[in-house]
N, C-alpha and C positions, 0 to 999 in steps of 0.2 A: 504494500500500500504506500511504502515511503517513497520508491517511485513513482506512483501517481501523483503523490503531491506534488513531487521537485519536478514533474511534468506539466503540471498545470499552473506550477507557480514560473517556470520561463515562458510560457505563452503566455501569461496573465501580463507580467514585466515587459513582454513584447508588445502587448496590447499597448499599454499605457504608454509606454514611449511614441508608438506610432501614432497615439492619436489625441496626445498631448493632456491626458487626464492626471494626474498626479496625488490626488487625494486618496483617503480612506473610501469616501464614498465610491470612487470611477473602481477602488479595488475590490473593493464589494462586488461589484455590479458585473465585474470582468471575471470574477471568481463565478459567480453564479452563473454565466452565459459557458464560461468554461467550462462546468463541470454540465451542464445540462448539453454543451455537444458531445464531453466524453459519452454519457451517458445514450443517444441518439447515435454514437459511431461503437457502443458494445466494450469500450474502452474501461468502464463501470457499469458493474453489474447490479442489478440488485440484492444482491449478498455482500457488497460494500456496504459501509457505513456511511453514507454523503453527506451528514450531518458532524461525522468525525472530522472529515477530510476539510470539509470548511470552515471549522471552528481550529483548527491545524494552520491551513491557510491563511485567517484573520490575526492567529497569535505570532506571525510573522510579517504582520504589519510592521513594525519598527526597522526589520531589518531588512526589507524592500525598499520605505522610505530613505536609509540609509545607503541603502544601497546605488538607488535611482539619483542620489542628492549626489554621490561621489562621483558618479559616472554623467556630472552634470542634467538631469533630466528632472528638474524640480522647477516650481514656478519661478524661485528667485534664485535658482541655481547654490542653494543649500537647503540645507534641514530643517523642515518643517515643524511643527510640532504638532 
């Protein structure tokens, strides 16, 4: 399952750079469009936990922000809070 995360969390990071969302909120939103095409392409099943795997996702809020802020892709080009 820890690779489904770390698979959903570089297309998630991918999302938001390409289309300039940067917040908690745009991550939210790209989390759940992500996991609901895993889910539509058979990638998650319903014998996953998709309630795990997003409350997983959300707790690595911080270190995406951080992450996106370093690799310059923040609204003010640092660390948000």
């Amino acid at each position: 399952m820890e690779n489904t995360v770390q698979e959903i969390l570089n297309l998630v990071k991918t999302k938001m750079k390409e289309q300039g969302a940067y917040d908690r909120d745009a991550y939210k939103q790209f989390i759940e469009e992500t996991i609901e095409f895993f889910q539509e392409r058979g990638k998650i099943t319903e014998d996953e936990n998709v309630e795990f795997i997003e409350d997983r996702l959300m707790d690595m809020w911080n270190e995406v922000q951080e992450s996106l802020a370093t690799e310059g892709y923040s609204k003010t080009g640092k660390e948000e809070s």
